[in-house]
matplotlib code that plots the C-alpha trace (Angstrom):
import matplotlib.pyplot as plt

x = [13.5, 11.4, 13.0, 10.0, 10.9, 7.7, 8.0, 7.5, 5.8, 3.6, 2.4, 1.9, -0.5, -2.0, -2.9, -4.7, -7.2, -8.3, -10.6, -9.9, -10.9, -8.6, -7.6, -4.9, -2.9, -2.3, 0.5, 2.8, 6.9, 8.6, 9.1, 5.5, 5.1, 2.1, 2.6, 0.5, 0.4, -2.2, -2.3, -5.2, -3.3, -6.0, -7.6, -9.5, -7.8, -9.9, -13.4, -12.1, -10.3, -10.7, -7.7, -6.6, -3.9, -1.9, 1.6, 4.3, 7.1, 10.5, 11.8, 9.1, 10.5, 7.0, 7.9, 8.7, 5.8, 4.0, 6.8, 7.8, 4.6, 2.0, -1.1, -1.9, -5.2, -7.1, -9.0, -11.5, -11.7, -14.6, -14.8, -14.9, -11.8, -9.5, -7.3, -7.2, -5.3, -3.5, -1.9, -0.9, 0.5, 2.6, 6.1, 8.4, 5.8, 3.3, 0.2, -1.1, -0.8, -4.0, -5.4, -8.7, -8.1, -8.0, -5.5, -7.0, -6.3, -2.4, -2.1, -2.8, -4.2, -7.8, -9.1, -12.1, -15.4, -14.0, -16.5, -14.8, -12.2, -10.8, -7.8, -5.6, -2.6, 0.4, -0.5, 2.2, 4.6, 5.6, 8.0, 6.1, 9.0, 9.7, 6.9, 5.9, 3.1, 1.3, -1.2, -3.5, -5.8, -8.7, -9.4, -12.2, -14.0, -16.7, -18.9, -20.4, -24.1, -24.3, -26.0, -26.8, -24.2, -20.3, -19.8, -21.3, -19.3, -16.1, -12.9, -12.0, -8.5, -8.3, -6.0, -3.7, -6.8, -9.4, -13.0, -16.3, -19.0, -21.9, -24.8, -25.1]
y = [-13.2, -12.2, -11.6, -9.1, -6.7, -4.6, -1.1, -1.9, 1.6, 1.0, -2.3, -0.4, 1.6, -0.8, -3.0, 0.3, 0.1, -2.8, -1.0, -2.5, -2.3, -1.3, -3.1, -2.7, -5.8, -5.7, -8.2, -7.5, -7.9, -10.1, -7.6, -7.4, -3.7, -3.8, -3.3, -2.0, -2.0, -0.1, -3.1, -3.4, -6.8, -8.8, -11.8, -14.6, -17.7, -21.0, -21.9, -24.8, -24.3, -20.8, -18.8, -14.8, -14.2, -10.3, -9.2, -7.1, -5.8, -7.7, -4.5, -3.6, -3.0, -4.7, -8.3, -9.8, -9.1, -11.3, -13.8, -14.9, -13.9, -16.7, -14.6, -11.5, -9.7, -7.9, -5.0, -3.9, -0.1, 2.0, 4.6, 6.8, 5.8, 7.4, 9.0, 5.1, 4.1, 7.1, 6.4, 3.2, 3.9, 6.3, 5.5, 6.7, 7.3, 6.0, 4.9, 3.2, 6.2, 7.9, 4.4, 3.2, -0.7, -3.4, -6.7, -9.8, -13.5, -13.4, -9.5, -9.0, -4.6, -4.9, -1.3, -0.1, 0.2, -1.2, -3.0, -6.5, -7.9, -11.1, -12.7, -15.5, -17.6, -17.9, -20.7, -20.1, -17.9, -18.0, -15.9, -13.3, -11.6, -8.2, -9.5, -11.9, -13.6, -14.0, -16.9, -16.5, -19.6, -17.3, -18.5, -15.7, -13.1, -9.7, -7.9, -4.5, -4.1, -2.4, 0.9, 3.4, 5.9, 5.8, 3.7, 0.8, 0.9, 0.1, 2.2, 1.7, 2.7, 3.0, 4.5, 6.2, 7.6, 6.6, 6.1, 5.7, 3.5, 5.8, 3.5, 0.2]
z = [-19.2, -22.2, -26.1, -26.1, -22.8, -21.6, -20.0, -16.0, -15.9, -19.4, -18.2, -14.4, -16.4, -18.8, -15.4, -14.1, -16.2, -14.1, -11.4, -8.4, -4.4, -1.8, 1.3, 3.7, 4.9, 8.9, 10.5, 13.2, 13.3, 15.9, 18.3, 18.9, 16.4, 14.2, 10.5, 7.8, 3.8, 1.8, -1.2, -4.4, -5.5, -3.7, -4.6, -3.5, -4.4, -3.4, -1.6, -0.2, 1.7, 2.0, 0.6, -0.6, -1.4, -1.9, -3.7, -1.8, -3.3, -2.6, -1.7, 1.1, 4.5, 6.2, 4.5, 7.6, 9.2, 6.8, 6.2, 9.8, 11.5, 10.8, 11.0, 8.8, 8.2, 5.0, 6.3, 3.2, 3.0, 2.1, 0.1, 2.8, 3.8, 1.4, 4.4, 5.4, 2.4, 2.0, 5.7, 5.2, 1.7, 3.4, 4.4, 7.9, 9.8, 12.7, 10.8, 13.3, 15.2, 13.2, 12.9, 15.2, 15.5, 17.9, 17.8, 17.2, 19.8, 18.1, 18.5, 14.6, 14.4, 13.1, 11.8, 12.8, 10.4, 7.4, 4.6, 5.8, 7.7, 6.7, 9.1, 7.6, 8.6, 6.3, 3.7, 1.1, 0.0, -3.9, -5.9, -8.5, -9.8, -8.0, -5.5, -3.2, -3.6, 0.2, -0.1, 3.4, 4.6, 6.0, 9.7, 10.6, 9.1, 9.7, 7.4, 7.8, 7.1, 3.6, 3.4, 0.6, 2.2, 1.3, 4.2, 2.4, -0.6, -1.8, -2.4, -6.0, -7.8, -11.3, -13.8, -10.5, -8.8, -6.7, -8.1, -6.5, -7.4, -9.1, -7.1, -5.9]

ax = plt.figure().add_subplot(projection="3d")
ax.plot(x, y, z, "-o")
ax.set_aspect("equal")
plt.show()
């Protein structure tokens, strides 16, 4: 614990100022029921080998699915695909229900015409405070073909709301 205590919600909105993309995190439970997170705390980790990595709160009800489960998936949203992220930031509900996707060889939801999908088994796992810290070794991968239309770029979040890219 620090002798200098920051405000969780001032340094939430300090780090906002960091644009960021948007990506929702696909895994299943044990019982076989697939399990999504909207999530912008992705990273790329290492080249070699290949490794990403994402935070989930402590508190999330989905941390299971990425904690016993040994494969997860990153599924890189456009910026056409606010409704996407908004779904899966959403809680109570089916959102796979809304969803177009397909499961990967160990039954792990893929979502249809993202930017990228990048499919990882669990690496490591390290405490990061409130959050996990999922660390993914990438075993596969896809890329959509960039175009000039919104389906080739990014969703972005910034500062609590979601940006576009003004070209490419």
């Amino acid at each position: 614990m620090s002798d200098n205590p920051i405000d969780p919600m001032e340094f939430r909105n300090c780090c906002g100022r960091f644009a960021t993309g948007v990506t929702v995190v696909t895994g299943k439970l044990a019982d076989g029921s697939p399990v999504g997170v909207t999530a912008n705390s992705f990273s790329s980790v290492s080249l070699d080998p290949a490794l990403v990595l994402f935070c989930l709160d402590k508190k999330a009800l989905s941390f299971d699915a990425f904690s016993l489960d040994s494969h997860f998936a990153f599924n890189i949203l456009s910026e056409d695909q606010i409704d996407v992220s908004n779904n899966f930031a959403s809680q109570g509900i089916d959102k796979f229900e809304k969803a177009g996707y397909s499961c990967n060889e160990y039954g792990i939801p893929i979502l249809k015409d993202t930017l990228a999908t990048i499919e990882c088994k669990m690496y490591a796992i390290h405490d990061g405070g409130d959050h996990h810290i999922i660390v993914g070794e990438v075993t596969n991968m896809a890329m959509k073909e960039l175009t000039d239309d919104s389906s080739g770029r990014p969703l972005l979040y910034f500062s609590g709301s979601y940006g576009k890219m003004s070209d490419k």
